[in-house]
C-alpha positions in Angstrom: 106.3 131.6 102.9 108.5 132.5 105.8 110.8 130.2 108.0 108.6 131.6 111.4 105.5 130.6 109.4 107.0 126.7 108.3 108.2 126.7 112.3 104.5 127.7 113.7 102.7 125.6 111.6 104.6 122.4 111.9 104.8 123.3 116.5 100.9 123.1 115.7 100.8 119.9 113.5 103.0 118.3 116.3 101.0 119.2 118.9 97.7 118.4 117.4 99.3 114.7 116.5 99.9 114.0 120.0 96.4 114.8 121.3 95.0 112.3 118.2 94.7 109.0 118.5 92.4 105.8 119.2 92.8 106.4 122.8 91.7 110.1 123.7 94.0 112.4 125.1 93.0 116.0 126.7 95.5 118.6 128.2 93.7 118.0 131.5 94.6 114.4 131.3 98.5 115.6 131.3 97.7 118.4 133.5 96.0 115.6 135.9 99.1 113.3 135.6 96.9 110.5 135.1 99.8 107.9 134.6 98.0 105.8 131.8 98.0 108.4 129.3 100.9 110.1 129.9 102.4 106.2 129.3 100.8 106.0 126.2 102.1 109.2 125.1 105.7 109.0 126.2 105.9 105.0 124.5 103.4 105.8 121.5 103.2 109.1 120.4 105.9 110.8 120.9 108.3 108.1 119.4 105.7 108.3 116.0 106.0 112.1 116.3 109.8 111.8 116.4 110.1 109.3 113.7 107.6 111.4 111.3 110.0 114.6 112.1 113.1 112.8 111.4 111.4 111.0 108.0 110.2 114.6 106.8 113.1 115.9 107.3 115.6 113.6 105.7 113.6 112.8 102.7 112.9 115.8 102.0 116.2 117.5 101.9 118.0 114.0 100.4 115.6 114.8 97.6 116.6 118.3 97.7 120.3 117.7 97.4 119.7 115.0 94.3 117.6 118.0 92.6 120.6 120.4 92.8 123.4 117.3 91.9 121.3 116.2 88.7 120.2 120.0 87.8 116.4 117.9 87.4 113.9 119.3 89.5 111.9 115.7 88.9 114.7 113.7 90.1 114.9 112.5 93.8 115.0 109.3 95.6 111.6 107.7 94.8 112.4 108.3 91.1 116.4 107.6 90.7 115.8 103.9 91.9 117.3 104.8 95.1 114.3 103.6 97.0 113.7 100.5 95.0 117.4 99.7 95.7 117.3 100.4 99.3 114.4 97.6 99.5 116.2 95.1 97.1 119.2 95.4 100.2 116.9 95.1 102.6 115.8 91.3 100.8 119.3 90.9 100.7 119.9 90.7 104.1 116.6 88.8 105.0 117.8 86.2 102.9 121.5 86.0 103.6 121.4 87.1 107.5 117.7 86.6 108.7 119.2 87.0 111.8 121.1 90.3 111.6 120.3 93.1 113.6 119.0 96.4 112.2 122.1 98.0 111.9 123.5 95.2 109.7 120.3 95.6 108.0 120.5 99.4 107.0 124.4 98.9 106.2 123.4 96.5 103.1 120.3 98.5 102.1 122.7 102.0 102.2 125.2 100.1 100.0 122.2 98.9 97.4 120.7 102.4 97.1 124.1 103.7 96.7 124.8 101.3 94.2 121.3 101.3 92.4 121.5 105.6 92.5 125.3 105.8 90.5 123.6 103.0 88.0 121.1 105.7 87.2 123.8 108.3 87.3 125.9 106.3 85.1 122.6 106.0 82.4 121.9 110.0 82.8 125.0 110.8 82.1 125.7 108.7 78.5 121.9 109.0 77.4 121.5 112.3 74.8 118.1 113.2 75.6 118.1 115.6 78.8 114.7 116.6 79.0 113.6 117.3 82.3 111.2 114.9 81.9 112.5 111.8 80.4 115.5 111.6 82.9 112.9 110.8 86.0 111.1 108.5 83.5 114.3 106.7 83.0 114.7 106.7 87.0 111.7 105.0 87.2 112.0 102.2 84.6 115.6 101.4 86.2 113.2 101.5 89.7 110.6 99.1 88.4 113.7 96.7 86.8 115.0 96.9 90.7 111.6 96.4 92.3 110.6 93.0 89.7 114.1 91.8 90.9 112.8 92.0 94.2 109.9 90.8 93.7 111.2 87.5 91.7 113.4 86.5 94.8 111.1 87.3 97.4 108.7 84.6 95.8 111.5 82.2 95.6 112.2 82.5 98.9 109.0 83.0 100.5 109.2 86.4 101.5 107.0 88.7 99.7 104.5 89.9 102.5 108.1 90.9 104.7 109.4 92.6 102.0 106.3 93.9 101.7 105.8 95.5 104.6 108.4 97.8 103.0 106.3 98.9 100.2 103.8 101.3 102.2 105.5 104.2 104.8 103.2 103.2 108.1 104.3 104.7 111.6 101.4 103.2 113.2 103.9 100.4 114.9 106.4 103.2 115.8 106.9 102.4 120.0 109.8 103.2 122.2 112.5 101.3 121.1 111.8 100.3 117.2 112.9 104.2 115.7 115.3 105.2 117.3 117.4 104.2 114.2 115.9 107.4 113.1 118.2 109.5 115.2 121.0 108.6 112.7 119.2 111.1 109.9 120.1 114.2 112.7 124.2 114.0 111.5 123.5 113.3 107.7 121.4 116.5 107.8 124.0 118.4 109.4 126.6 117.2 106.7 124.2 118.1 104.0 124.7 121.7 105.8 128.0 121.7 106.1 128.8 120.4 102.4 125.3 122.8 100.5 127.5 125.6 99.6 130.1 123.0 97.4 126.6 120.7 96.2 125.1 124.0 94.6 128.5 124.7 93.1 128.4 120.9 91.7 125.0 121.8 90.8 126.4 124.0 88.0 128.1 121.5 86.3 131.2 119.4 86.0 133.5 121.6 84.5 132.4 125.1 85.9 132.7 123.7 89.2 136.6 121.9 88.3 137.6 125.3 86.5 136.5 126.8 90.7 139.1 124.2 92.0 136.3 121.7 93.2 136.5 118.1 93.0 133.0 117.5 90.9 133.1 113.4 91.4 133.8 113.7 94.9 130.8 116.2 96.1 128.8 114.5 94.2 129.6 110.9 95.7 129.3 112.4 99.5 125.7 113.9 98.3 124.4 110.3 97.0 126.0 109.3 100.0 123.7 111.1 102.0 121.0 110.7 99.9 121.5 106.8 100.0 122.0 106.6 103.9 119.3 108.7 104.7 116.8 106.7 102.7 118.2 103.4 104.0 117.3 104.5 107.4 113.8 105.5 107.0 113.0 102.7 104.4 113.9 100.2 106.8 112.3 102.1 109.7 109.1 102.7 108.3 108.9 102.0 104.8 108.6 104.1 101.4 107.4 107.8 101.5 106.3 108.3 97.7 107.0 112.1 96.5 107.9 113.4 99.4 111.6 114.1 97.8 110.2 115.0 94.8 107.4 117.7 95.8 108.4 119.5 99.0 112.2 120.7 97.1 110.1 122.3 94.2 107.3 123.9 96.4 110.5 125.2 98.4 112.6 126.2 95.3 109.7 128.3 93.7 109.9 130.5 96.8 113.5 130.7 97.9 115.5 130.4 94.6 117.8 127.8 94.2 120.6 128.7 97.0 120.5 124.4 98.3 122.3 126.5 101.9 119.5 128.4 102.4 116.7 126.1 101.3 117.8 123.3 103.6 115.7 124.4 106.5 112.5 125.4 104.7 112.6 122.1 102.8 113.2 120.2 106.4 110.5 121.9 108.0 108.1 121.6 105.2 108.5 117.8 104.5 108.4 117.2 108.3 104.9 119.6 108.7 103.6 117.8 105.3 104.5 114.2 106.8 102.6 114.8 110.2 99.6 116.5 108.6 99.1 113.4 106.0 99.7 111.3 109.3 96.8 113.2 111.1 94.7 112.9 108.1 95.2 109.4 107.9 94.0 108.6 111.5 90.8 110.8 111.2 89.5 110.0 107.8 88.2 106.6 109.3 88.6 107.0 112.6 89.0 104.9 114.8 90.8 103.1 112.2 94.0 104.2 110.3 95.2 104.4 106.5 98.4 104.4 105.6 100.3 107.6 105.9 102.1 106.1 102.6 98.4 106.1 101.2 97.6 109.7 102.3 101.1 111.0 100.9 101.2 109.0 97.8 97.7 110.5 96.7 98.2 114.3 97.9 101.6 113.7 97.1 100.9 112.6 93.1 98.0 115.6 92.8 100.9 117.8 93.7 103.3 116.1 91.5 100.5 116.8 88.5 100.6 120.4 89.0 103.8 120.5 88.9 104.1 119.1 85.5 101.4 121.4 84.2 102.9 123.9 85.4 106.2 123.8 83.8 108.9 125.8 83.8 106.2 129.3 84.5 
């Protein structure tokens, strides 16, 4: 699996979501400049293309970074309660400032994944058992604790179906002017870059990395930091993206190694290619109608996750 390959395939996937929609599209129509559909596209489906690229992308490398932090190839955002966090803050704000715009919005959801994602961090580090498998499964009971918290006050206040709007990933309202949030992700990745050589020294422990001269608890915070922002931003853009953190790092890892610098790309590009083609498939399987990209990930996405587990450490 080669970078030009990644590159090719997800120029294709892009180019193939643009033409597919409820309204047809040809090249001829663009080549004709026929002023409807070249509207639709510049308002509709570019925007959705540009928020699936910048979703992929982010996700996929947050859950990259967390892999490399925890040394737990199961661990990422979706199963370190970082998610169910991020939506917790995000009924936070609807309840305290209904009113707030969507900067204040992502500001307290950051601060409750960032919060909810040390809690975890705090259990991993004092429980004894660190089988690769039980940590995640310890994510995920912390998650589901978060998520009935949620739940409970978003019945009190009469808010479950807007917090639940957050529960499935759906780009099908993505217009001009509602993602560009999204644009945000572009400088988190490039931190990521500039701070992967340090994270895959962290990666090797906390005193390995101290006996190179590196402060351990501060990489590590600036990663979750990344990892909390980043998820913020998409959750309250356009909802949860099950497993995308979780499978696309692996998948990567068994072909490149475990070097997070050079992985970062590969890892982007997949999650953004894989995010667009379970977008495509989503608007075809019942055409003209749509399913839920969160749907169409979340069931590829846990086949994939199976495998992995079978798989083991071969």
């Amino acid at each position: 699996m080669k970078k030009r390959y990644l590159i090719i395939l997800l120029i294709f996937l892009s180019i193939l979501s643009i033409f597919i929609g409820v309204k047809e599209i040809r090249i001829t129509d663009i080549l004709a400049l026929d002023d409807e559909k070249i509207k639709i596209i510049l308002v509709s489906r570019i925007p959705r293309l540009v928020s699936i690229l910048a979703a992929g992308f982010s996700m996929s490398i947050g859950g990259l970074i967390m892999q490399q932090l925890t040394r737990n190839r199961f661990v990422s955002p979706t199963t370190a309660a970082t998610v169910d966090s991020a939506r917790l803050g995000i009924l936070f704000s609807l309840i305290f400032f209904p009113a707030s715009s969507s900067i204040l919005k992502m500001i307290i959801s950051f601060a409750f994944a960032l919060s909810g994602t040390m809690i975890f961090l705090k259990i991993m580090k004092n429980i004894k058992i660190k089988n690769k498998i039980f940590i995640p499964l310890v994510g995920i009971m912390l998650g589901n604790i978060i998520d009935s918290i949620t739940t409970f006050f978003a019945y009190r206040f009469d808010l479950v179906q807007n917090i639940s709007s957050w529960l499935q990933g759906d780009f099908s309202m993505v217009l001009k002017g509602r993602y560009e949030l999204l644009y945000l992700s572009i400088p988190l990745i490039a931190l990521a870059y500039i701070y992967s050589s340090k994270f895959t020294v962290a990666g090797l422990g906390e005193d390995f990395s101290s006996n190179l001269g590196l402060d351990y608890n501060l990489i590590v915070n600036i990663g979750i930091s990344i990892v909390s922002m980043s998820t913020a931003i998409v959750v309250i853009t356009v909802g949860r993206m099950p497993f995308l953190g979780l499978i696309i790092p692996n998948i990567i890892t068994l072909y490149f190694g475990d070097n997070l610098r050079k992985n970062l790309l590969p890892t982007g590009l997949l999650g953004a290619a894989f995010l667009v083609f379970c977008d495509i498939l989503g608007r075809i399987i019942i055409y003209p109608y749509e399913i839920s990209i969160g749907l169409t990930v979340g069931v590829i996405g846990s086949a994939l996750f199976l495998y992995l587990l079978l798989r083991g450490d071969k």
